[in-house]
Backbone as a ProteinNet text record, in pm:
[ID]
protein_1_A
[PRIMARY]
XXXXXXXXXXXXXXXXXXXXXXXXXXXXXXXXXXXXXXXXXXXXXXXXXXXXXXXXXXXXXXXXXXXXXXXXXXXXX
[TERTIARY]
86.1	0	90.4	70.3	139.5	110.3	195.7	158.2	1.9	-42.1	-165.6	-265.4	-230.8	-353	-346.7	-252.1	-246.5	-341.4	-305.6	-357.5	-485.7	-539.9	-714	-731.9	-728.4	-729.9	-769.1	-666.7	-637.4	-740.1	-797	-911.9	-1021.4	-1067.8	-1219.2	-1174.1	-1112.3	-1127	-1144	-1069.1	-1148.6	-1261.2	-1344.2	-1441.5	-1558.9	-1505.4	-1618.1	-1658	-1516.8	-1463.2	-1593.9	-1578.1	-1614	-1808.5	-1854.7	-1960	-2019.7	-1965.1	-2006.7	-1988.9	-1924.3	-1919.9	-1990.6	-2007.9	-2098.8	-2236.1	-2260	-2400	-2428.9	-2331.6	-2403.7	-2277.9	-2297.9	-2221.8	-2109	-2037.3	-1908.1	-1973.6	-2001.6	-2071.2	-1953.7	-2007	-1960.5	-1941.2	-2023.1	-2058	-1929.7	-1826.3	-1739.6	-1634.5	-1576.1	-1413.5	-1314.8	-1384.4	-1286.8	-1334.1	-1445.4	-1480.3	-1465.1	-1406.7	-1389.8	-1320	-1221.2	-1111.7	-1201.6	-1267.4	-1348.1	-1489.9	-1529.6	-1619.3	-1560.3	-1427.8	-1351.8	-1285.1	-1249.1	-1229.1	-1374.5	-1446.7	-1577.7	-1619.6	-1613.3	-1649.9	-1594	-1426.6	-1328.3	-1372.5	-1393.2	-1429.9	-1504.7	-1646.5	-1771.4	-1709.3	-1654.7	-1659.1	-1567.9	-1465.2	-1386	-1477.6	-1599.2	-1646.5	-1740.5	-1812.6	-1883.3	-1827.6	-1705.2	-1627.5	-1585.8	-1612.6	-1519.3	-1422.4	-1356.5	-1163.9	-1190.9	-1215.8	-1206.9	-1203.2	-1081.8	-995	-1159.6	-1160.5	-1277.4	-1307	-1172.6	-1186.4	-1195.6	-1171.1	-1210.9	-1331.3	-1377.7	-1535.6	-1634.4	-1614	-1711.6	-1676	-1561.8	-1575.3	-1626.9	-1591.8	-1631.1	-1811.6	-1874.2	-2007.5	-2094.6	-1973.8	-2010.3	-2018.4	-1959.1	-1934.8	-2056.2	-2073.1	-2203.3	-2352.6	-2355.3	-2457.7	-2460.5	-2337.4	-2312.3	-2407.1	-2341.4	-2372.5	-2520	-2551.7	-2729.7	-2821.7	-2759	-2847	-2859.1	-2753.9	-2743.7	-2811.7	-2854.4	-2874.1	-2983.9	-2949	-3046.2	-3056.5	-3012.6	-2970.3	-2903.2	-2939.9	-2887.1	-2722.9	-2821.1	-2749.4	-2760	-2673.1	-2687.6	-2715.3	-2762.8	-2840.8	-2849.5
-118	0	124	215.8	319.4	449.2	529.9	614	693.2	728	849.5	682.8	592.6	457.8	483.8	485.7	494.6	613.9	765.3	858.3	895.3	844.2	821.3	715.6	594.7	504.4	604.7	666.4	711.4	774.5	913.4	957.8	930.5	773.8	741.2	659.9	622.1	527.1	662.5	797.7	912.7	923	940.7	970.7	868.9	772.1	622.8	631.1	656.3	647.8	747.5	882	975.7	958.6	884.5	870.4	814.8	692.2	593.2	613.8	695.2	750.2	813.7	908.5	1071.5	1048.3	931.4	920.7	1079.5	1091.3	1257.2	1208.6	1343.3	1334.9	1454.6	1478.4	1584.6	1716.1	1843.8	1963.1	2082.4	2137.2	2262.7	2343.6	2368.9	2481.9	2454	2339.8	2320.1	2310.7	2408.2	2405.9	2292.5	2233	2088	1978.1	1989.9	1927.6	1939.7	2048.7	2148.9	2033	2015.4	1925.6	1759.4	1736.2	1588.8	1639.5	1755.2	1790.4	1846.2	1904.4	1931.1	1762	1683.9	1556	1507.5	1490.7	1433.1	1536.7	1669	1742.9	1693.6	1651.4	1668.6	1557.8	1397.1	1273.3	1256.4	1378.8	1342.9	1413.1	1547.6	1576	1477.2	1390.9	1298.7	1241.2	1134.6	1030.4	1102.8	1212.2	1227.8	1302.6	1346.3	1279.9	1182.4	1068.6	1011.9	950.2	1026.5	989.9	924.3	859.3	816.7	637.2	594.3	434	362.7	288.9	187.1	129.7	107.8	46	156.6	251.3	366.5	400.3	361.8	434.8	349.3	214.8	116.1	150.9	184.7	175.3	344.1	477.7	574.1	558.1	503.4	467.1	418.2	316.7	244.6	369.2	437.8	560.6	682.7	651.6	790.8	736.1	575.5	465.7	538.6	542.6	496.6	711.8	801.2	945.5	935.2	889.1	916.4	825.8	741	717.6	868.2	917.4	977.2	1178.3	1116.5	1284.8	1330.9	1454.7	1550.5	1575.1	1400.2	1396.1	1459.6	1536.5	1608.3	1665.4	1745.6	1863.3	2011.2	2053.6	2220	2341	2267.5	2403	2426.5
0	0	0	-86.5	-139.6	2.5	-3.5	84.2	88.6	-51.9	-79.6	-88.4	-57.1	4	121.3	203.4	364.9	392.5	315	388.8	376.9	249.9	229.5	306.1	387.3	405.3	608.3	614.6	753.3	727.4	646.6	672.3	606.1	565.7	573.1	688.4	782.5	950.4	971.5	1020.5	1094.8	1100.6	950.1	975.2	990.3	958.5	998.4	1119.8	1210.7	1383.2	1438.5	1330.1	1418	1408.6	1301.4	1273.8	1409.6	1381.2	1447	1579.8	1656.7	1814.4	1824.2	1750.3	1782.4	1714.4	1663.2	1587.1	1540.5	1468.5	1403.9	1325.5	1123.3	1042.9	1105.2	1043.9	1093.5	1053.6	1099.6	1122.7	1059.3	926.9	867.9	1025.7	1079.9	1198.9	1273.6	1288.4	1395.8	1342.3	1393.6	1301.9	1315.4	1475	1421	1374.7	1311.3	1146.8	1096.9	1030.6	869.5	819.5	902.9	799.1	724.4	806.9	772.8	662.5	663.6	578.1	475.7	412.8	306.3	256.3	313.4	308.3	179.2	261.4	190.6	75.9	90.5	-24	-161.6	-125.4	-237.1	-288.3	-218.2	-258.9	-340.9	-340	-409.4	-483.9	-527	-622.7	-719.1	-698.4	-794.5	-813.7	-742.2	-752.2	-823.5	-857.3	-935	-1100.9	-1060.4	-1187.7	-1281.1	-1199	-1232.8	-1214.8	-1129.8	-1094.3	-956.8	-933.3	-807	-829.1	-827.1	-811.5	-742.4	-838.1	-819.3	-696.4	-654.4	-479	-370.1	-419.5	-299.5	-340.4	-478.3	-481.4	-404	-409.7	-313.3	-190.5	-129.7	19	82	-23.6	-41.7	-17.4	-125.9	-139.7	-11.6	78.9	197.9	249.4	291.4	395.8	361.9	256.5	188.1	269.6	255.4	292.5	464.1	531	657.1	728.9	616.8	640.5	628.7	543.4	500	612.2	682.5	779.4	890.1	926.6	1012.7	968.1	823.9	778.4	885.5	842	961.4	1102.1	1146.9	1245.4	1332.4	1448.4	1550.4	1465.1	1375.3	1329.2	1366.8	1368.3	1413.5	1346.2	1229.9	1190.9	1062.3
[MASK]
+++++++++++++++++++++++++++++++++++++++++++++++++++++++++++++++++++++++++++++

């Protein structure tokens, strides 16, 4: 596994981690989300390009599955 596998790899476990503890998605409103909600911004926009390596788009896809349960959900606003 190449390094830029490790470091996408490191932040979809962040934000799986952070899902799945806080039963809420990561919040624009909190600056120490920004970084996990620019994360996911950049993803969709490849994956709806296009460019996004086939095996990160299924486990990407898992993680979209894992957000949309939690939409709306004890969000702030």
């Amino acid at each position: 596994m190449n390094k830029l596998e490790q470091c996408w790899q490191a932040h979809y476990e962040e934000i799986t981690k952070f899902i799945e503890n806080n039963h809420r998605n990561p919040s624009k409103h909190h600056a120490e989300d920004m970084k996990m909600v620019n994360w996911l911004k950049w993803q969709r926009k490849l994956r709806n390009k296009g460019l996004l390596p086939e095996g990160r788009k299924e486990r990407f896809n898992q993680l979209m599955a894992l957000i949309d349960q939690y939409h709306r959900l004890n969000q702030y606003g």
